[in-house]
C-alpha positions in Angstrom: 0.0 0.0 0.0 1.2 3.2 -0.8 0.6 6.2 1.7 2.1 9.5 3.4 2.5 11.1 6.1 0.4 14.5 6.5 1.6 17.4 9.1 -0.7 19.8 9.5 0.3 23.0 11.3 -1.5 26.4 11.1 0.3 29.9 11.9 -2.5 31.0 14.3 -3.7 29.8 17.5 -6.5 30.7 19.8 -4.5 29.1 23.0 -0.7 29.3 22.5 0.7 32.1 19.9 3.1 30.2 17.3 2.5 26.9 19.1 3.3 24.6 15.9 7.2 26.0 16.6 7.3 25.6 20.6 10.1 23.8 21.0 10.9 20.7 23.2 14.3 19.4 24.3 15.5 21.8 21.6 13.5 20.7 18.7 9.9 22.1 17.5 6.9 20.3 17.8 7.2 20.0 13.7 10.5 18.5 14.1 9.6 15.9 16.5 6.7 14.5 13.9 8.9 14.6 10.9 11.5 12.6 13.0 8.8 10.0 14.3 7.5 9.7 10.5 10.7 8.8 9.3 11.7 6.6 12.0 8.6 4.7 11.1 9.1 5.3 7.3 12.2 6.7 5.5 11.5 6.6 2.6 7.5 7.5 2.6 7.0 11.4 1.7 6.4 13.8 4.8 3.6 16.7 3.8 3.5 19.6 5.6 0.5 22.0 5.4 0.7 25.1 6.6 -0.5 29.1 6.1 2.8 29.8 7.8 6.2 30.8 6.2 8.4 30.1 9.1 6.8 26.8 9.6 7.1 26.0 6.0 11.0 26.6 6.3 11.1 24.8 9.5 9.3 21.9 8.1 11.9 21.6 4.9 14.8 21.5 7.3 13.3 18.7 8.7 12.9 16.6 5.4 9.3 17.5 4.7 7.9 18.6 1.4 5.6 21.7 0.6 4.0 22.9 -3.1 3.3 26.0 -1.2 1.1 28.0 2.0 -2.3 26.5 1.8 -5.2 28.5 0.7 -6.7 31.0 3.1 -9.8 29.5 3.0 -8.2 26.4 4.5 -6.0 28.4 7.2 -9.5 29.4 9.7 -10.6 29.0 13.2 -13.3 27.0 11.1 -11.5 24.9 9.0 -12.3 21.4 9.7 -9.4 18.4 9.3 -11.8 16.5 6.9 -12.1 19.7 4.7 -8.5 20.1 4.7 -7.6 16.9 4.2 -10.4 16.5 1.3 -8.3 19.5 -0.4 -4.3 18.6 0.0 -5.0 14.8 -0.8 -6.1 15.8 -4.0 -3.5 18.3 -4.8 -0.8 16.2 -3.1 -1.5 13.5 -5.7 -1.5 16.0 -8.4 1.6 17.3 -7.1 3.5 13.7 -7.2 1.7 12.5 -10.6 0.1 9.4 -8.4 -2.3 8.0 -5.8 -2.2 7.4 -2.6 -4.1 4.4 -0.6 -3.5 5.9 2.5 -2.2 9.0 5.0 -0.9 8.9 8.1 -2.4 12.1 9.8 -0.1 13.4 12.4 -0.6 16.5 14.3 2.6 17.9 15.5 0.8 19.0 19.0 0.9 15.6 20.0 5.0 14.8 20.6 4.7 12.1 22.8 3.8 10.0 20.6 5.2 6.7 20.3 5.7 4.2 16.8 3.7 1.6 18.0 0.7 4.1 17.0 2.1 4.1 13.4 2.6 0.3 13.3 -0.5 -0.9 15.2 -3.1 1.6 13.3 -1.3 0.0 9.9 -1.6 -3.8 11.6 -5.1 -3.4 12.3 -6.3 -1.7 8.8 -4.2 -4.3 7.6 -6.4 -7.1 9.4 -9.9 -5.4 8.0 -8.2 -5.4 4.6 -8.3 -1.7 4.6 -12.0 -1.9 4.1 -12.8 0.7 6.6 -12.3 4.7 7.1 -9.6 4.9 9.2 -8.0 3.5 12.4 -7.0 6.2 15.1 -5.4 6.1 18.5 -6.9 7.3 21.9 -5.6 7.1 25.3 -8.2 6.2 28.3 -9.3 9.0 30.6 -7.7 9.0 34.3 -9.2 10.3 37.1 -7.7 13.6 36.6 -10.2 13.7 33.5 -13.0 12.1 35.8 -16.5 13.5 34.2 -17.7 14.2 38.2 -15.4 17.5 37.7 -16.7 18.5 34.4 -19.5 21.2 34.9 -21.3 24.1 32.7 -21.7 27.5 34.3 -25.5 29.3 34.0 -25.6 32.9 33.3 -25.6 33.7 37.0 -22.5 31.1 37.7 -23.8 28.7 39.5 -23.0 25.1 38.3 -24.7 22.2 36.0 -23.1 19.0 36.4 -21.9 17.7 32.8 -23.5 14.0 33.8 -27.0 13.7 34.1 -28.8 11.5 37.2 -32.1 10.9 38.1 -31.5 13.6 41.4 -29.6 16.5 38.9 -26.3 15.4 41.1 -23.1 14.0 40.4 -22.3 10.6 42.1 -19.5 11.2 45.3 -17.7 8.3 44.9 -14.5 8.7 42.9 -13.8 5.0 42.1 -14.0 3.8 38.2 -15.8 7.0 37.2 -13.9 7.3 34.3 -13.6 3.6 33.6 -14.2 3.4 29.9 -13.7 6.4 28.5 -11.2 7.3 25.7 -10.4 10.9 24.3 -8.7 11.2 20.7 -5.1 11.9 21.6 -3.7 13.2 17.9 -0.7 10.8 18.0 -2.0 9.2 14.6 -4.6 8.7 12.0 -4.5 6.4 9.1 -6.7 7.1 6.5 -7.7 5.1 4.1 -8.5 6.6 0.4 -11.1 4.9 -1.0 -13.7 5.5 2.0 -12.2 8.8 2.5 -13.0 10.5 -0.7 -16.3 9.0 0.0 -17.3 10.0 2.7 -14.8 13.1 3.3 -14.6 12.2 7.0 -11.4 11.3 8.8 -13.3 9.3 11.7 -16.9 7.9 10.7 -18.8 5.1 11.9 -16.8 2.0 11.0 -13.5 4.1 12.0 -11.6 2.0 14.7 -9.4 2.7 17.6 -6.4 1.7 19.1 -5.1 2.6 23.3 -2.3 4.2 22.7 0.4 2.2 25.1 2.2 4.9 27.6 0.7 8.7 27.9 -0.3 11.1 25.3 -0.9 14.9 25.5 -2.2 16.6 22.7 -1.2 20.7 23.3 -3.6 22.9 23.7 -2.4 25.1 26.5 0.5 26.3 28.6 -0.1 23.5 30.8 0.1 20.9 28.2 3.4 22.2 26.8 5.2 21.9 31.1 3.9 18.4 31.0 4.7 17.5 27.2 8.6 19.0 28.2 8.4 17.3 31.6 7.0 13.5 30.2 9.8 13.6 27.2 12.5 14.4 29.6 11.8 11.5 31.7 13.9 7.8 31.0 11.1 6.1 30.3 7.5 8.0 29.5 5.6 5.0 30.3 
């Protein structure tokens, strides 16, 4: 099967200004995925998409290819993966005169990741025959995450517990209340083509998962970004 790998990293951010070049251990975020793509792959094309100059350049030191900024239009707040990825596949495979079976969607935010999420997303695509959307990875949700401490606030701040129970409260007890619960973690996709262009959706019904072995943090805020340099700086991240 034929595939690559797809980076993609917008100039702006709501959360952290410039966060596709935040650096960890003295590499960006954009050279961490292009390192764990080739690891994985050497010889596989690396595709960067980005509205950004600097992350462009940054991206070609690091062995990835570019055809240019992507369009405006795909460089919003709004923009959806699925539309962007509906857009570059298409004009990566004009681009290299061929197509692709599959792509390996990495976002850069997630550095922890590991290449057991490459191999074990192909492994298990591989196993369906490829006959399904795509396979991505998740980690479970500790107690840290525990859905008795997610709340909305009403207009006059008082609180509305996120679960729902027959008495309007959340359950005390703090045992197992995550048990079963996954959240996507960014550390890979693999896409397959023909159900892609299809359906022009990344993750859809018949998508499957794999537990990521070992933590994940996907970077969306400061706090993310101490742990993320904390976790890779440990001997074993496990």
């Amino acid at each position: 099967m034929k595939y690559f790998f797809f980076i993609p990293a917008r100039g702006g951010s709501k959360g952290i200004k410039r966060k596709n070049l935040l650096t960890i251990n003295g590499e960006s975020l954009i050279a961490i995925a292009a390192s764990s793509c080739r690891t994985f792959d050497p010889k596989s094309p690396i595709y960067i998409s980005t509205d950004s100059i600097d992350i462009e350049e940054e991206a070609l030191k690091h062995g990835c290819t570019s055809y240019g900024l992507r369009p405006s239009r795909l460089a919003l707040d709004t923009t959806t993966s699925d539309e962007l990825l509906t857009h570059e596949w298409l004009a990566i495979e004009e681009h290299y005169s061929t197509k692709f079976d599959l792509c390996f969607y990495i976002e850069p935010t997630s550095p922890l990741r590991d290449i057991t999420d490459f191999s074990s997303c192909y492994s298990v695509l591989e196993k369906h025959n490829f006959d399904v959307t795509s396979c991505y990875t998740a980690s479970a949700l500790d107690d840290s995450h525990s859905p008795s401490k997610i709340f909305r606030l009403t207009n006059s701040m008082t609180s509305v517990p996120y679960i729902a129970t027959t008495t309007g409260l959340v359950p005390t007890q703090r045992k197992n209340l995550s048990e079963g619960l996954y959240l996507k973690n960014g550390a890979c996709y693999l896409v397959t083509r023909n159900h892609f262009m299809s359906s022009f959706r990344i993750v859809n019904k018949d998508s499957l998962v794999i537990i990521s072995s070992g933590r994940r943090i996907n970077i969306d805020c400061m706090e993310d970004y101490i742990l993320a340099n904390y976790y890779l700086s440990l001997p074993s991240r496990n």
